[in-house]
C-alpha positions as CSV (number, residue, x, y, z in Angstrom):
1,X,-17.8,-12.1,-24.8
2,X,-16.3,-9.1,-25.8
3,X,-15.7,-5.5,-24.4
4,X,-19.1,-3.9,-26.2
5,X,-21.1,-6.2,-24.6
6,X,-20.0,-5.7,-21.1
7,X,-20.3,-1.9,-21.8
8,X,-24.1,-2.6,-23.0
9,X,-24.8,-4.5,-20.0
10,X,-23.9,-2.1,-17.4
11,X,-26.4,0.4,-15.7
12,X,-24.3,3.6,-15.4
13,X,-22.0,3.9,-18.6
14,X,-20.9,7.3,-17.8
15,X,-17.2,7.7,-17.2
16,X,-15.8,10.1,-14.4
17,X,-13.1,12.8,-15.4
18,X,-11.4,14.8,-13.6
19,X,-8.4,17.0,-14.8
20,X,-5.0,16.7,-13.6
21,X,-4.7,20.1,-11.9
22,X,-7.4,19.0,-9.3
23,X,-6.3,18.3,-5.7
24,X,-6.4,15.0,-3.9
25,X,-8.9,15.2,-1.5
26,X,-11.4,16.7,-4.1
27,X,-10.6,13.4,-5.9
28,X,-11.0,11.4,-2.9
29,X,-14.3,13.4,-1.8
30,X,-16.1,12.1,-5.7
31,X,-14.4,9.1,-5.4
32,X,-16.5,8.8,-1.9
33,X,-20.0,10.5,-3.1
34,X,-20.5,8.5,-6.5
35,X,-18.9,5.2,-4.6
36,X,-16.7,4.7,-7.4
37,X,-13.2,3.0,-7.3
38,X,-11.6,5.3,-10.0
39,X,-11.3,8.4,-12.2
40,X,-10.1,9.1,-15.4
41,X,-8.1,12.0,-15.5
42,X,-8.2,14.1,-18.7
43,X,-7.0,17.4,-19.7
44,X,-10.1,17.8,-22.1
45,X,-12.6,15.0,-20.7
46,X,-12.6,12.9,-23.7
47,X,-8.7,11.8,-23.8
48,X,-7.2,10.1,-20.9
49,X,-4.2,11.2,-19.4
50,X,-4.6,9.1,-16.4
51,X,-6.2,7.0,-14.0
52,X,-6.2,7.4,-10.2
53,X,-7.8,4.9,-7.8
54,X,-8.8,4.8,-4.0
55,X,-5.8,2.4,-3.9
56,X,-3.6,5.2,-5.2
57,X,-4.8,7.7,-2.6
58,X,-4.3,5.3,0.8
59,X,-0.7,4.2,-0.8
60,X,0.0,7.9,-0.7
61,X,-1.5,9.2,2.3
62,X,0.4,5.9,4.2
63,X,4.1,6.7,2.8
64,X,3.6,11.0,2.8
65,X,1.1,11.0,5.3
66,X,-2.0,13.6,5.1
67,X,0.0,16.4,3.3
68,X,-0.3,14.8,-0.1
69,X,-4.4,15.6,-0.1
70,X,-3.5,19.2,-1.1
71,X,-1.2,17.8,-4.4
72,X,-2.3,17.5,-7.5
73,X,-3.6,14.2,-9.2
74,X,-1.3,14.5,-11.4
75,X,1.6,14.0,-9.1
76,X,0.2,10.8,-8.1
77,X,-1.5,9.0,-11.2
78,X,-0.6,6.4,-13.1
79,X,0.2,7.7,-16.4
80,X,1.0,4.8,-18.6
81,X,-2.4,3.1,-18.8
82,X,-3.0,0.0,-20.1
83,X,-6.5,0.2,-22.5
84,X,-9.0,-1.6,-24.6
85,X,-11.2,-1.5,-26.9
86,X,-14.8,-2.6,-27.4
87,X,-13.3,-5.2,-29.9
88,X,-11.0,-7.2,-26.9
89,X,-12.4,-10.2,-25.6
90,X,-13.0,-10.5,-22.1
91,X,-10.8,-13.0,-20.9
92,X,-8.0,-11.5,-22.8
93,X,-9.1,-8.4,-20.4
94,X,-9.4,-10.8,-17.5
95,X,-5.8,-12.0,-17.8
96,X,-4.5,-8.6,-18.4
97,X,-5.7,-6.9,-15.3
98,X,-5.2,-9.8,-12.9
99,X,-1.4,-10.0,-14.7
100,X,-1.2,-6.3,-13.9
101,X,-3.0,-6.0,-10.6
102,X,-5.3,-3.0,-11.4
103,X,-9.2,-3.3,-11.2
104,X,-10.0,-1.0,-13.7
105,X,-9.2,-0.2,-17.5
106,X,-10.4,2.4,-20.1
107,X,-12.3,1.5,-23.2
108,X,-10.4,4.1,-26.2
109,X,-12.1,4.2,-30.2
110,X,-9.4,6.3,-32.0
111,X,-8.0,8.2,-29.1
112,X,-11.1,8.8,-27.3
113,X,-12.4,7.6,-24.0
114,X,-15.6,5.3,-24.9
115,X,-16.2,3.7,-21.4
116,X,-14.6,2.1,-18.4
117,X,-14.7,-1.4,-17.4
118,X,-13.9,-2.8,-13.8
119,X,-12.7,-6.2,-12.9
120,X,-16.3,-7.0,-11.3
121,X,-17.7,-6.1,-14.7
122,X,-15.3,-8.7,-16.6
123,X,-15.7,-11.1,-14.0
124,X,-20.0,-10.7,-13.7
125,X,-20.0,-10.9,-17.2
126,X,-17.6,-14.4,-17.6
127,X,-20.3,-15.6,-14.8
128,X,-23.4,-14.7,-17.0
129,X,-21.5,-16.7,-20.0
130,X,-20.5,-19.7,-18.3
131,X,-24.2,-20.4,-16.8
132,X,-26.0,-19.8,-20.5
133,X,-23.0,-22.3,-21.5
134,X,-23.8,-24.6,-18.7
135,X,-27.6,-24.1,-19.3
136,X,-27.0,-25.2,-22.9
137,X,-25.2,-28.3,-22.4
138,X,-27.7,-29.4,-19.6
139,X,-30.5,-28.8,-22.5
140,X,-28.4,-30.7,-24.7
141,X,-28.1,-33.4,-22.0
142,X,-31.3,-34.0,-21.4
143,X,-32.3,-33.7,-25.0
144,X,-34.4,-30.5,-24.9
C-alpha cells in the first residue's frame, strides 16, 4: 500500500500549522481542542519548518518545568524532519518511524506540505491489507 492511499482513506486530511513564533501553551491548547498528537510548524503554512508533538511539550515541561509554556515552538521543535512522499510504501514508512520512535511524519510533493500520516494510519491501513490478503487466499482455498 502506498502513502496516497492512506491519505485517501482518512476522514480529516487537513494538516495543522502553526508558525514558529507561537508560544507553547497556545500549541498545547490546539493540540488539546482538535485532539491531535502533532503540528506542523511553518513559516508560510505550506513548507514545514518543523514538527512539535504532545510528547515534546511533557518532555519540556518535566526537565524546565512550567516556565517553558511561554517559549516559542521554535525553541523546542524538532527541526530535522524525517518526510515522505505519497509514492513511499507503507511498510517502508512503518519501519522508518518505529526505527526512529516518532508517531507522526509529513507527506512533501516538491517542497510542499501535502498531508500528514500517523503511525495509527500506517498501521490501520497494513490491517485493512492483510485481511483483503487473507480473505483472498481463504477464497482461493475453498475454491471460490
Amino acid at each position: 500500500m502506498l502513502v496516497s492511499q492512506i491519505l485517501k482513506s482518512k476522514s480529516d486530511d487537513a494538516v495543522v500549522t502553526v508558525p514558529p513564533t507561537m508560544l507553547l501553551s497556545e500549541a498545547a491548547g490546539i493540540l488539546s481542542e482538535r485532539r491531535i498528537g502533532t503540528l506542523v510548524i511553518s513559516r508560510d503554512g505550506q513548507s514545514p519548518d518543523g514538527i512539535l508533538s504532545e510528547r515534546d511539550i511533557v518532555r519540556e515541561i518535566g526537565r524546565r518545568g512550567s516556565g517553558c509554556l511561554a517559549h516559542t515552538v521554535s525553541e523546542y521543535m524538532t527541526s530535522k524532519l524525517v518526510t515522505c512522499s505519497r509514492d513511499d510504501r507503507a511498510d517502508a514508512i512503518l519501519q522508518q518511524m518505529t526505527d526512529g520512535r516518532f508517531r507522526h511524519m509529513p507527506v512533501i510533493e516538491g517542497g510542499q506540505l501535502v498531508g500528514l500520516i500517523s503511525l495509527g494510519d500506517v498501521v490501520k491501513a497494513r490491517l485493512t491489507e492483510l485481511a483483503m490478503e487473507k480473505d483472498a487466499l481463504e477464497g482461493m482455498i475453498m475454491g471460490h
